[in-house]
LUMPAMI-805618 format. One line per 3 residues: number of its first residue (from 1); their letters; for each residue x, y, z of N, C-alpha, C. Coordinates in steps of 0.05 Angstrom, whole numbers. Layout:
BEGIN
NUM	a	X,Y,Z,X,Y,Z,X,Y,Z ~ ...
END
This chain:
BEGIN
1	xxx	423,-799,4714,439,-776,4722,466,-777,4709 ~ 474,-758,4701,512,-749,4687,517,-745,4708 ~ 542,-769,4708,563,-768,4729,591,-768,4727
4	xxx	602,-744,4722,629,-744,4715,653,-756,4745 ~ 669,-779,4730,688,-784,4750,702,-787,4748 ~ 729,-773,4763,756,-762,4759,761,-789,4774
7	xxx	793,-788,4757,804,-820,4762,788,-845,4751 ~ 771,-834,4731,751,-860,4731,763,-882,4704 ~ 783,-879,4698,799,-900,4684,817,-912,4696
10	xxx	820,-912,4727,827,-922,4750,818,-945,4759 ~ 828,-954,4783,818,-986,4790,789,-977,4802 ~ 792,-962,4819,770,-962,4844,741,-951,4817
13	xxx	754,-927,4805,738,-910,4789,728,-918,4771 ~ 745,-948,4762,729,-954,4736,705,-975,4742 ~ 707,-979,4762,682,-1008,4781,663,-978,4790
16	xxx	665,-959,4798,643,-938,4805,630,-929,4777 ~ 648,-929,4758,633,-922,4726,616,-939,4724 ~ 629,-975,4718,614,-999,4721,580,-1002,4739
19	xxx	588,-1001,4762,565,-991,4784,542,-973,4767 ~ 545,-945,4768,532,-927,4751,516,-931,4726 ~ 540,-944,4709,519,-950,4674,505,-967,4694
22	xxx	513,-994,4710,488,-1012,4704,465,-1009,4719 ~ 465,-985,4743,445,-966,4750,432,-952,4731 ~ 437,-946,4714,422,-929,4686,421,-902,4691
25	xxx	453,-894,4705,464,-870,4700,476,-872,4684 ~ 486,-841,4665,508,-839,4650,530,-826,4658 ~ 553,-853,4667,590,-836,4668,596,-829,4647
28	xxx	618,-811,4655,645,-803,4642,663,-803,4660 ~ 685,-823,4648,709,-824,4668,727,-792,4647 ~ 736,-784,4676,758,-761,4665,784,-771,4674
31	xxx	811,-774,4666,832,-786,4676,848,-782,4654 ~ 882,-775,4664,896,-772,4651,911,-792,4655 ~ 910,-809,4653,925,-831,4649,949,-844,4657
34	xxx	961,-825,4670,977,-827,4691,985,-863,4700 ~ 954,-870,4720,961,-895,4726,930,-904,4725 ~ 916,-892,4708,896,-904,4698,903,-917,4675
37	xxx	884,-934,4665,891,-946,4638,851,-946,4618 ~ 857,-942,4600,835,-950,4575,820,-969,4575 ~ 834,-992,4579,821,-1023,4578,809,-1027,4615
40	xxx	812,-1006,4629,794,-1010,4648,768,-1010,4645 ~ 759,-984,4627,732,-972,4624,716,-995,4603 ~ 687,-999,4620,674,-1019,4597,665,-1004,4577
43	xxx	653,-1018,4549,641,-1009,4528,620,-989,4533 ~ 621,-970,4523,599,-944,4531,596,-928,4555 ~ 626,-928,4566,633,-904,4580,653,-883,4563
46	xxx	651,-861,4567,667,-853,4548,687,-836,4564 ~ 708,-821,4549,730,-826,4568,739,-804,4565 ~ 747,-779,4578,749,-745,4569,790,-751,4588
49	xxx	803,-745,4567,839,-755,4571,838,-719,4579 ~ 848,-721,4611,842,-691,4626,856,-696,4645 ~ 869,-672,4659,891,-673,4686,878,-655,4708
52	xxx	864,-665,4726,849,-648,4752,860,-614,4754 ~ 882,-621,4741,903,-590,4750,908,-572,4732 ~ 894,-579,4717,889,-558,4687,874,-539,4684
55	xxx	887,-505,4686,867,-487,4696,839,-485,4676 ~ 849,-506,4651,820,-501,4632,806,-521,4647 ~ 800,-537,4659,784,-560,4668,761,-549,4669
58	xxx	752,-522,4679,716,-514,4682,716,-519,4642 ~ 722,-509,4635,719,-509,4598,707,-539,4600 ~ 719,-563,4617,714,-590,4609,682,-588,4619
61	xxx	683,-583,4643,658,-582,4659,638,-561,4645 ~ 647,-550,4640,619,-528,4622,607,-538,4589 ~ 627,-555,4575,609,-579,4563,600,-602,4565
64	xxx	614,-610,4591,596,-635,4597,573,-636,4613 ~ 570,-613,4624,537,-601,4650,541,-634,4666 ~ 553,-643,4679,546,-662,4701,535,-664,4719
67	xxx	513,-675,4730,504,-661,4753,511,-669,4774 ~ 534,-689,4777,542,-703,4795,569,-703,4791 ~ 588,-711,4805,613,-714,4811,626,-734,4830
70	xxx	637,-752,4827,653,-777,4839,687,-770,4829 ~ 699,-758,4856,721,-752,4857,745,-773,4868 ~ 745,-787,4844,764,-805,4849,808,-805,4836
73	xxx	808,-784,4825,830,-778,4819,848,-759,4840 ~ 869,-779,4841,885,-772,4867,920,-789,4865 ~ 930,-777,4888,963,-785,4885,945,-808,4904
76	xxx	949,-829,4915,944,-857,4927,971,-865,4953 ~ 991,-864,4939,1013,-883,4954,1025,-868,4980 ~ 1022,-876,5005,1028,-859,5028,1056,-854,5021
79	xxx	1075,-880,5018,1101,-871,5019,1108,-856,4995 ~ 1102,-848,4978,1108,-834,4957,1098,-796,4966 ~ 1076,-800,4988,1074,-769,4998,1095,-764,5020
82	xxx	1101,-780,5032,1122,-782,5057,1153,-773,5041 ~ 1155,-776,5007,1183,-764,4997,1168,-745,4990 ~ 1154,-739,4981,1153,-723,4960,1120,-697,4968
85	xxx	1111,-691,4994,1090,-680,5005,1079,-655,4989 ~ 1097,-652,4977,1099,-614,4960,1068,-627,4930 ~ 1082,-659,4917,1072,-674,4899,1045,-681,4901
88	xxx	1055,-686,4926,1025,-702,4939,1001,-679,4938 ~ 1007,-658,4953,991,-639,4959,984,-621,4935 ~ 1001,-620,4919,989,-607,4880,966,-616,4872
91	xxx	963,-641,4873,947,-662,4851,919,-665,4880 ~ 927,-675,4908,904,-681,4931,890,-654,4932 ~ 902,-630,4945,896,-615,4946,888,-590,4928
94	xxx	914,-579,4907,891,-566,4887,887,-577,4862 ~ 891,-593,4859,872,-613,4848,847,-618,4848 ~ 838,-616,4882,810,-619,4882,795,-599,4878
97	xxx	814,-574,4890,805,-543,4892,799,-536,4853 ~ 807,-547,4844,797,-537,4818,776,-558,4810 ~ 774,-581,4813,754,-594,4819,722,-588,4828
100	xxx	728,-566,4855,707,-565,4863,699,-538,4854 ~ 718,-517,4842,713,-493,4833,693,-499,4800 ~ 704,-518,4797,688,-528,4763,659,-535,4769
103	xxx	656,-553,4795,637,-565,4801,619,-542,4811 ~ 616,-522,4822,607,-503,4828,593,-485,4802 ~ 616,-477,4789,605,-462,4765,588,-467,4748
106	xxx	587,-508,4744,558,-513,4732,540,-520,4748 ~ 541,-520,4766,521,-521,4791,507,-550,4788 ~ 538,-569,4793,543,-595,4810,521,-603,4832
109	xxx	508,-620,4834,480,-622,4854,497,-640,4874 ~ 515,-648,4864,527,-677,4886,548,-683,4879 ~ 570,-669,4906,598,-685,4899,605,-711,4923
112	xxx	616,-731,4907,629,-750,4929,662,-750,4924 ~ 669,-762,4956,695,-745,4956,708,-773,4964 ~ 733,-787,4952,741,-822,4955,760,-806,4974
115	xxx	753,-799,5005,778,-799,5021,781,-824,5038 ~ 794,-827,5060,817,-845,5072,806,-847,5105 ~ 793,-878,5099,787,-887,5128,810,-886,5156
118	xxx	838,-900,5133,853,-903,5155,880,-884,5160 ~ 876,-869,5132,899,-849,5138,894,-819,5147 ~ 865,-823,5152,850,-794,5165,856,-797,5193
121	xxx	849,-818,5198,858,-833,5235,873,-829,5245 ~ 896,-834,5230,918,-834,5242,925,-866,5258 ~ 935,-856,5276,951,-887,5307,912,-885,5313
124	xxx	896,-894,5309,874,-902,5323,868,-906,5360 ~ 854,-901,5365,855,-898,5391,830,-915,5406 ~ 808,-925,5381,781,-938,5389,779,-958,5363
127	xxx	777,-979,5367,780,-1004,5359,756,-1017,5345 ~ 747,-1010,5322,738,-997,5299,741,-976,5303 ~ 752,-949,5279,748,-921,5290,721,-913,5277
130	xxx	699,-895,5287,675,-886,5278,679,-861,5271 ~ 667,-851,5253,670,-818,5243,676,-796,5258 ~ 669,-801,5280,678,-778,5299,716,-773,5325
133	xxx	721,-801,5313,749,-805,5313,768,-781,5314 ~ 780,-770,5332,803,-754,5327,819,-752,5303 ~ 825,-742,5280,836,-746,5259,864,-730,5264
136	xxx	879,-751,5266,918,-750,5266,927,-760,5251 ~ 924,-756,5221,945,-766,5202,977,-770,5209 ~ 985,-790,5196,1014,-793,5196,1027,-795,5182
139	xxx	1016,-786,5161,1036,-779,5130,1022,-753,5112 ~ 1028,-743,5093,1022,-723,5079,1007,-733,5068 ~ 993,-751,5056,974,-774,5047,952,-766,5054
142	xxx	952,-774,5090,928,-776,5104,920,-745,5107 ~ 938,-733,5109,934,-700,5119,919,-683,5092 ~ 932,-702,5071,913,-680,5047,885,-683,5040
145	xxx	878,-713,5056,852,-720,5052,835,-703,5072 ~ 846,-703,5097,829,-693,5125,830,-665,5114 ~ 852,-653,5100,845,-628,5097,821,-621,5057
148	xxx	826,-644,5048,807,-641,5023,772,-644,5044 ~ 759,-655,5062,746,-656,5075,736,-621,5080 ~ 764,-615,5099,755,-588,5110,744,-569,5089
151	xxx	766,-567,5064,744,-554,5042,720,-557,5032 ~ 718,-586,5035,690,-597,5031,667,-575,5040 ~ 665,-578,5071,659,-567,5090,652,-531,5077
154	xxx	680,-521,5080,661,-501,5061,655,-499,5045 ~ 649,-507,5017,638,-508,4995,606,-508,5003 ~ 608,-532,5024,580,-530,5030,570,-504,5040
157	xxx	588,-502,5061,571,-471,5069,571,-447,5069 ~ 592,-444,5039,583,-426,5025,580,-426,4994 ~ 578,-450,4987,570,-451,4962,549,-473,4952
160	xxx	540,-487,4976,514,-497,4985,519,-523,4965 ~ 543,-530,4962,555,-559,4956,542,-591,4964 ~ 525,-601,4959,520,-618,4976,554,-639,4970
163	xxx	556,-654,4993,582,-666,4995,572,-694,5009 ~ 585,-716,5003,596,-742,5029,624,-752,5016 ~ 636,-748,5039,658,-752,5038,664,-785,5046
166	xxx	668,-803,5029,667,-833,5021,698,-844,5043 ~ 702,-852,5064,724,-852,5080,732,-886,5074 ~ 745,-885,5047,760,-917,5047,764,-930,5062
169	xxx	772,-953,5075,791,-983,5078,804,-980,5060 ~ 812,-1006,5076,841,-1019,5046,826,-1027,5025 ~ 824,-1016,4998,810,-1024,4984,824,-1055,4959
172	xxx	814,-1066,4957,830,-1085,4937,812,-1098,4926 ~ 816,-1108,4899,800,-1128,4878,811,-1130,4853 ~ 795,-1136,4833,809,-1135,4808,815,-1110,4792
175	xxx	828,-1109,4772,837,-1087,4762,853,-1065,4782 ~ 864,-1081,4804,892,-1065,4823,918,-1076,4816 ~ 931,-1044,4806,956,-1045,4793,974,-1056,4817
178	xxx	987,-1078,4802,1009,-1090,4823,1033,-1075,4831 ~ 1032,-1053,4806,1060,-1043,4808,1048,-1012,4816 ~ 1081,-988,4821,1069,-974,4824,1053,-964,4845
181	xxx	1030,-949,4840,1010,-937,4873,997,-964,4879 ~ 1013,-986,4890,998,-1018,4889,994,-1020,4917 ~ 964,-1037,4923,964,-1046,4952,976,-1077,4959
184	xxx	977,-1080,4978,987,-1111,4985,975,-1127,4968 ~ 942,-1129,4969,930,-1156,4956,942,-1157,4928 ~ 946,-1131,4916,945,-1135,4884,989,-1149,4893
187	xxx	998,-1134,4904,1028,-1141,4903,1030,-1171,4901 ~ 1017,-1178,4927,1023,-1207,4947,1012,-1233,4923 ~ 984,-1217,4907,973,-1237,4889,1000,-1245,4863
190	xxx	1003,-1220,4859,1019,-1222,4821,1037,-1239,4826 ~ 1059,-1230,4858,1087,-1241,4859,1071,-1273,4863 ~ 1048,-1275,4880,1057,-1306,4883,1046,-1324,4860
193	xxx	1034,-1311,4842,1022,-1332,4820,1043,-1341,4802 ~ 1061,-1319,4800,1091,-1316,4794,1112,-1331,4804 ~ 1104,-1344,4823,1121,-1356,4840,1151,-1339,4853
196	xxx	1141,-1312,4852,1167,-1295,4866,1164,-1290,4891 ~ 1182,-1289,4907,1178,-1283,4935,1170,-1260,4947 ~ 1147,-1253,4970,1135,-1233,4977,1157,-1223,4992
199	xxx	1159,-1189,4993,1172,-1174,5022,1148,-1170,5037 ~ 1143,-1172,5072,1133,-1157,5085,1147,-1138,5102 ~ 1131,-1111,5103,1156,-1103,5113,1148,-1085,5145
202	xxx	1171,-1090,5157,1160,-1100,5186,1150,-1132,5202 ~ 1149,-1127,5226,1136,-1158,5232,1122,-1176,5219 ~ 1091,-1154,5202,1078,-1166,5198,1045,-1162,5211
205	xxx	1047,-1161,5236,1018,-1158,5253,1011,-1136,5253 ~ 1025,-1107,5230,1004,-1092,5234,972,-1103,5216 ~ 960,-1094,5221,928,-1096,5211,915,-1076,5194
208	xxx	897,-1087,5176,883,-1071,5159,858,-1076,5153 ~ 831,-1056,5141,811,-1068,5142,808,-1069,5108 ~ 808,-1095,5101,798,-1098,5073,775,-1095,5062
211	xxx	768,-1076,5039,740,-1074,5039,742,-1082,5006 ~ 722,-1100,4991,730,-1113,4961,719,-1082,4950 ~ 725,-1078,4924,723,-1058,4914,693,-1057,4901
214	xxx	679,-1080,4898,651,-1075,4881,626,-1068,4906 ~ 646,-1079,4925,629,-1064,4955,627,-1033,4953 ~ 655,-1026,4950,658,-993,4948,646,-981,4929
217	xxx	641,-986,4907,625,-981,4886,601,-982,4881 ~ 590,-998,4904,561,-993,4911,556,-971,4927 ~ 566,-969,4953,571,-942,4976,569,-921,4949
220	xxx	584,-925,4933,589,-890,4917,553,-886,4900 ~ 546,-916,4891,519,-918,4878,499,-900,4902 ~ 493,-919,4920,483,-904,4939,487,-873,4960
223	xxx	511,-871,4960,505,-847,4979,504,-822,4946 ~ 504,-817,4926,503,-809,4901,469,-795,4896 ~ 452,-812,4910,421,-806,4915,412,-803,4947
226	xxx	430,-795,4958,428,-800,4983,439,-764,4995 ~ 418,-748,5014,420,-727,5021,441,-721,5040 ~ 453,-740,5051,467,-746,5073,496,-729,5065
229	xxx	504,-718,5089,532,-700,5084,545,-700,5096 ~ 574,-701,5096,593,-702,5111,613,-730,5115 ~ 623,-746,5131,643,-761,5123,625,-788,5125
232	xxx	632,-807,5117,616,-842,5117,637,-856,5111 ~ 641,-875,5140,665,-899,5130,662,-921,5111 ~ 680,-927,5101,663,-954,5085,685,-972,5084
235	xxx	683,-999,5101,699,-1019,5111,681,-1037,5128 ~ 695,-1048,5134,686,-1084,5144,672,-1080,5177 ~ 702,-1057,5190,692,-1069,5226,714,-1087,5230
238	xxx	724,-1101,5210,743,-1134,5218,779,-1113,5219 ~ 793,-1121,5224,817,-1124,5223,839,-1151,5218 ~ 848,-1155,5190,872,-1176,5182,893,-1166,5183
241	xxx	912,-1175,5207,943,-1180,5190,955,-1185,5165 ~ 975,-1160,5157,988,-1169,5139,1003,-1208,5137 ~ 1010,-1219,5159,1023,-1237,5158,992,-1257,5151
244	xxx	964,-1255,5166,949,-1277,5164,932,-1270,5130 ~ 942,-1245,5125,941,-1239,5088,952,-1258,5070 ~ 974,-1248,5077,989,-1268,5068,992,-1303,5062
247	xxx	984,-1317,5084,976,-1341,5085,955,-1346,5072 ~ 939,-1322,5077,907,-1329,5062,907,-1332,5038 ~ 922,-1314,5023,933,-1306,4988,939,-1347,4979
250	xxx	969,-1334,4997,984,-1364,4992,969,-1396,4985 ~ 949,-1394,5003,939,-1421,5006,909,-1421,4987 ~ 907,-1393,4972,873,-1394,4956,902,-1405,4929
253	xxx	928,-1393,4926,946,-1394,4895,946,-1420,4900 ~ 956,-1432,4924,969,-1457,4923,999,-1463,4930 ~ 1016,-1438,4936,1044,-1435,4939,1049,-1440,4968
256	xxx	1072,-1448,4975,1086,-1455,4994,1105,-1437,4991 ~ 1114,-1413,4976,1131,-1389,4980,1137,-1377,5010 ~ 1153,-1370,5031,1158,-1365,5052,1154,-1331,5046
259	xxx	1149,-1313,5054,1156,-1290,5051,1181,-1267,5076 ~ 1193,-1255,5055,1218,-1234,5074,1212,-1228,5079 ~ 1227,-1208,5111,1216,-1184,5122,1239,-1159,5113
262	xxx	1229,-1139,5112,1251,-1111,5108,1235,-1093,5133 ~ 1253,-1073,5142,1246,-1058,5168,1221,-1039,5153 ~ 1206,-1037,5171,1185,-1016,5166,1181,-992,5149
265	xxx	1164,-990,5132,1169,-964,5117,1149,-937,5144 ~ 1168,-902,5129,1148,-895,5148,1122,-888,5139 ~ 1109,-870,5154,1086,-866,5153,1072,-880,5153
268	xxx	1065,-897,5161,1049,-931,5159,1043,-934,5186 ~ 1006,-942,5192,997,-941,5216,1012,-971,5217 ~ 998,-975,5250,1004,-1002,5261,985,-1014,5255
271	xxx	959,-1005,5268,940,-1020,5260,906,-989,5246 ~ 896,-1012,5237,874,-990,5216,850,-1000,5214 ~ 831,-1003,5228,799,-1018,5223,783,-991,5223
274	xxx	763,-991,5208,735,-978,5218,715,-985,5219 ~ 692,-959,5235,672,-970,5245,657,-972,5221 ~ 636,-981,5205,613,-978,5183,585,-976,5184
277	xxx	574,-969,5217,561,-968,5230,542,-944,5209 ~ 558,-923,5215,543,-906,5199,534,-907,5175 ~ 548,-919,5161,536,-923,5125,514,-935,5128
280	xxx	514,-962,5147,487,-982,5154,467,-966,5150 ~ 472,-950,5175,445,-928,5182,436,-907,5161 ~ 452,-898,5138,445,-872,5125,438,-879,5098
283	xxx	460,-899,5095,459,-907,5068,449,-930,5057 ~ 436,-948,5084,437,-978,5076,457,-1000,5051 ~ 476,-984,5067,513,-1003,5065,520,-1025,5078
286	xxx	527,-1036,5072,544,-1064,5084,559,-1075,5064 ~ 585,-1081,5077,594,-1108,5061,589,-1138,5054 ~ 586,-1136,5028,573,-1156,5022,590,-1186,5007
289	xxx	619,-1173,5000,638,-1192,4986,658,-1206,5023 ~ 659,-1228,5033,679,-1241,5047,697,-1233,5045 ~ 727,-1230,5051,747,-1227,5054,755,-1249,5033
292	xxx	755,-1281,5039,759,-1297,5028,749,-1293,4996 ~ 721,-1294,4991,714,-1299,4974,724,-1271,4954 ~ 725,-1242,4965,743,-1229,4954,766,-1231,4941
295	xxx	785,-1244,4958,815,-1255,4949,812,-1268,4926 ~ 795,-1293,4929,791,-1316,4915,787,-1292,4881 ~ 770,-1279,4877,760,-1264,4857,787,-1246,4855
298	xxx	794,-1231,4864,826,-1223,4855,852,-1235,4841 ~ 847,-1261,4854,861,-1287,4838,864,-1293,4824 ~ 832,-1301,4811,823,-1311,4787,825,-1285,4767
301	xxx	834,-1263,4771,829,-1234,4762,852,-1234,4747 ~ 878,-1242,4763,899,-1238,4749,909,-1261,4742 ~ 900,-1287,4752,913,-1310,4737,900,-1308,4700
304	x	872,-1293,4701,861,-1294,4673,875,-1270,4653
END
């Protein structure tokens, strides 16, 4: 199957390209480069240099006939939608809307949608949250995803879209930019191999659910052939502290580094687990990379 995927010279997007060729589909990552990079994509993916928000984009889609779509190009960083929401919402929102208007016109059989386990949630209220979760975003972040969803929703039912909407964890592995739209693991890893000192910011004990990224890249393999519609979490169930992250990092490098605290940034849950109950059942999903043994492979990622 042609599977065009936006953002796919990205971290997450270029392990779902990866995934795909070695399924004996054919990607195309589309990505403007922004905070994708070239040397992500392996040998014989090919690479269409394109901005989601470009009213020619169907022109892209009407020579490439894809019959599939893995929508992985997006703004990422909560606190960067928390300044700047107007930004956020251009690129999340119509961004996707031209996205899905392209995907329509060549008559797309299957879109998947990389939205947000824990920023759809919101303050959580059930300990894993499961799909049916009250969705209270608390940043412009989370709100553009819950609302890229709702469009979802109609596309399907009125333009008979099939859709699953892919609901991240904290995603982390190799090829995560430290700098920039960066998550903790990739930050916490560079500074300490570096021997520079970590900030956490806040106490520390809020929580997150880590999910390794070649995990997520299977979820996208699978629910891709999979009839199933509508939202699917894809995460652990577990919850780690930033602070027992930290130690964990620390002691796979080898550093004795102490790390600072700075006051809390906003928009930032307290705590963020989900349920994965459902992927089990639909998709035959599970996580299959440790936490540990994840880290450990992130390590060795950037010490090489």
């Amino acid at each position: 199957m042609k599977v065009l995927v936006t953002g796919g010279a990205g971290f997450i997007g270029s392990h779902v390209c990866d995934a795909l060729q070695a399924a004996g589909h054919e990607p195309v990552a589309l990505d403007n480069l922004t905070t994708g990079k070239r040397a992500n994509l392996s040998p014989g993916i090919r690479l269409i240099e394109a901005d989601i928000r470009d009213p020619k984009l169907t022109a892209v889609f009407e020579r490439e006939r894809p019959e599939a779509v893995s929508h992985h190009a997006a703004q990422i960083d909560v606190r960067k939608s928390v300044a700047d929401p107007v930004a956020d919402a251009d690129i999340n929102l119509l961004g996707l809307l031209r996205v899905l208007e392209a995907s329509v016109a060549v008559g797309v059989r299957r879109f998947l949608f990389a939205s947000s386990g824990g920023a759809c949630y919101g303050e959580q209220e059930t300990f894993p949250a499961p799909e049916a979760h009250p969705s209270r975003p608390v940043s412009p972040y989370g709100t553009s995803k819950a609302a890229g969803e709702l469009y979802l929703g109609y596309y399907r039912a009125e333009k008979a879209l099939s859709f699953a909407a892919l609901r991240y964890a904290n995603v982390y592995g190799p090829r995560q930019d430290p700098h920039g739209e960066a998550g903790v693991v990739a930050i916490f890893a560079q500074r300490l191999i570096a021997g520079t000192p970590c900030t956490i910011f806040g106490d520390g004990e809020n929580t997150r659910d880590f999910v390794y990224v070649g995990d997520v890249a299977r979820a996208n393999l699978l629910a891709l052939t999979s009839s199933t519609t509508g939202p699917i979490n894809i995460g652990t169930g577990r919850e780690t502290s930033v602070n027992a992250l930290y130690r964990q990092l620390a002691g796979i490098v080898g550093s004795t580094l102490q790390p600072t605290h700075a006051a809390p940034k906003p928009g930032e849950q307290r705590r963020s687990v989900i349920d994965p109950t459902l992927a089990s059942r639909v998709l035959g999903w599970a996580p299959q990379v440790s936490l540990e043994e994840g880290l450990r492979r992130t390590v060795s990622w950037f010490r090489g």
